[in-house]
C-alpha positions as CSV (number, residue, x, y, z in Angstrom):
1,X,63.6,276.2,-7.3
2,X,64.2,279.9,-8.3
3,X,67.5,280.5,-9.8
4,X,68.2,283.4,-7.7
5,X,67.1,280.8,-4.5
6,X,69.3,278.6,-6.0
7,X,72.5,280.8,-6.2
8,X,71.7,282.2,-2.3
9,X,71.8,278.7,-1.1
10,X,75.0,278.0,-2.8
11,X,76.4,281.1,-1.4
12,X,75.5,279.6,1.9
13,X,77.0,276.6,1.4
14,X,80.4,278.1,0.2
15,X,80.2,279.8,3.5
16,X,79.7,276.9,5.7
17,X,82.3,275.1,4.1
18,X,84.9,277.6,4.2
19,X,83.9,278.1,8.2
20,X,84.1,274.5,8.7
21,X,87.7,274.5,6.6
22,X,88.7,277.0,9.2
23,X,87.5,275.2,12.7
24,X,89.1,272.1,10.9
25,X,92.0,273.9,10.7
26,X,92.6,276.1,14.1
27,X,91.5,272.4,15.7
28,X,94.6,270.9,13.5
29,X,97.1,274.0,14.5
30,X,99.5,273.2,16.3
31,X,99.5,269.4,16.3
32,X,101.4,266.6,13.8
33,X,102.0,268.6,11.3
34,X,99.6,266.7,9.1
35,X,96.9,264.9,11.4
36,X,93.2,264.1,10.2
37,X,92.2,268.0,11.2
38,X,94.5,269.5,9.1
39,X,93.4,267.3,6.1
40,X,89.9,267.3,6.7
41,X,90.6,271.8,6.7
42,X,92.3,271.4,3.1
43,X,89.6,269.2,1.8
44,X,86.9,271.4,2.9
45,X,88.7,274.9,1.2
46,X,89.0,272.5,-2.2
47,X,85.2,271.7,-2.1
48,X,84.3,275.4,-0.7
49,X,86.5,276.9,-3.7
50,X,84.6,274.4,-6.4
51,X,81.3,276.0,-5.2
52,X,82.9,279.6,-5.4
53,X,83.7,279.2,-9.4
54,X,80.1,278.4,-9.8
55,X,79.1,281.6,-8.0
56,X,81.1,283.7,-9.6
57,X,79.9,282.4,-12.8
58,X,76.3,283.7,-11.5
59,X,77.6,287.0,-9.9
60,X,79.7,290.1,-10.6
61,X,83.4,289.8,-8.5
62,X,82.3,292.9,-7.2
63,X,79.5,291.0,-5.5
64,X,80.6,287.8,-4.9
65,X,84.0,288.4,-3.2
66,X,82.6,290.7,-0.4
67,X,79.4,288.6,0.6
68,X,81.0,285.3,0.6
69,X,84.5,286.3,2.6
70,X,82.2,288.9,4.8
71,X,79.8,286.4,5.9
72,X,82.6,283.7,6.5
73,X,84.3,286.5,9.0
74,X,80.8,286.9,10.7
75,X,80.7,282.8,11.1
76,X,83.8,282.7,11.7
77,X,83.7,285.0,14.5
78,X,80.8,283.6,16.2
79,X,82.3,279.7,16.0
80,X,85.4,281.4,17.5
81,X,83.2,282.6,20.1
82,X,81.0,279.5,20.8
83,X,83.2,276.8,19.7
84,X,86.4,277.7,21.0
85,X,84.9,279.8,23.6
86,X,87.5,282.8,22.4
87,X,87.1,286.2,23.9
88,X,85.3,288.4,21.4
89,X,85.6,292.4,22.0
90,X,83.1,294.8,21.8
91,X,84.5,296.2,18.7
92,X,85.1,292.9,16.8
93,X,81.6,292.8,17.3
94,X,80.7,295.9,16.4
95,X,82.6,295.3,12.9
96,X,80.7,292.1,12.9
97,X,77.7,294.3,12.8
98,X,78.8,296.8,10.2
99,X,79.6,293.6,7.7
100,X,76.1,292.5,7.8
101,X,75.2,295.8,7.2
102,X,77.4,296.3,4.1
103,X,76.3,292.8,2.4
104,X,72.8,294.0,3.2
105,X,73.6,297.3,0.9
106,X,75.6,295.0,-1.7
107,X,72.1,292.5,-1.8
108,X,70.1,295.7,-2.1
109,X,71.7,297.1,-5.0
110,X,72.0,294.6,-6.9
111,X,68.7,294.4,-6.6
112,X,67.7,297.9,-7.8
């Protein structure tokens, strides 16, 4: 496997588990104030952060910071939507698209 691969995948993960830490959490909101949910949230932000380290070890701050925390607000958004069946606005969905777009510039220069 190809570093860069590598570093992409683990990009992905670090985004799946900080989505999951957050539907962990908003299903732990409002309940006990520490029930298995809540827990579960925390646990999954600890692990999510662990892989983090390692990708900024790989990539610039620069980088890093805005790919990973922009493509956990696009997941985040569309659990919201499907998950939780939240109302998403036009707009919200319109910034959704003009995230992707700005990590796709951010991949493409760092490639040139």
């Amino acid at each position: 496997m190809s570093s860069q691969l590598f570093f992409n995948l683990l990009i992905l993960l670090t985004v799946a588990l900080n989505t999951s830490a957050q539907t962990f959490l908003k299903l732990g909101a409002g309940s006990n104030p520490l029930n298995i949910y809540l827990i579960g949230g925390i646990c999954l932000y600890g692990m999510s952060t662990i892989f983090y380290i390692l990708i900024l070890g790989k990539f610039n701050l620069s980088i890093a910071y805005p790919v990973v925390i922009g493509l956990t607000v696009v997941a985040t958004t569309i659990v919201g939507s499907t998950i939780f069946k939240e109302k998403v606005l036009f707009s919200q969905w319109l910034g959704v698209g003009l995230l992707l777009s700005g990590i796709l510039v951010i991949f493409l220069a760092k490639r040139a």
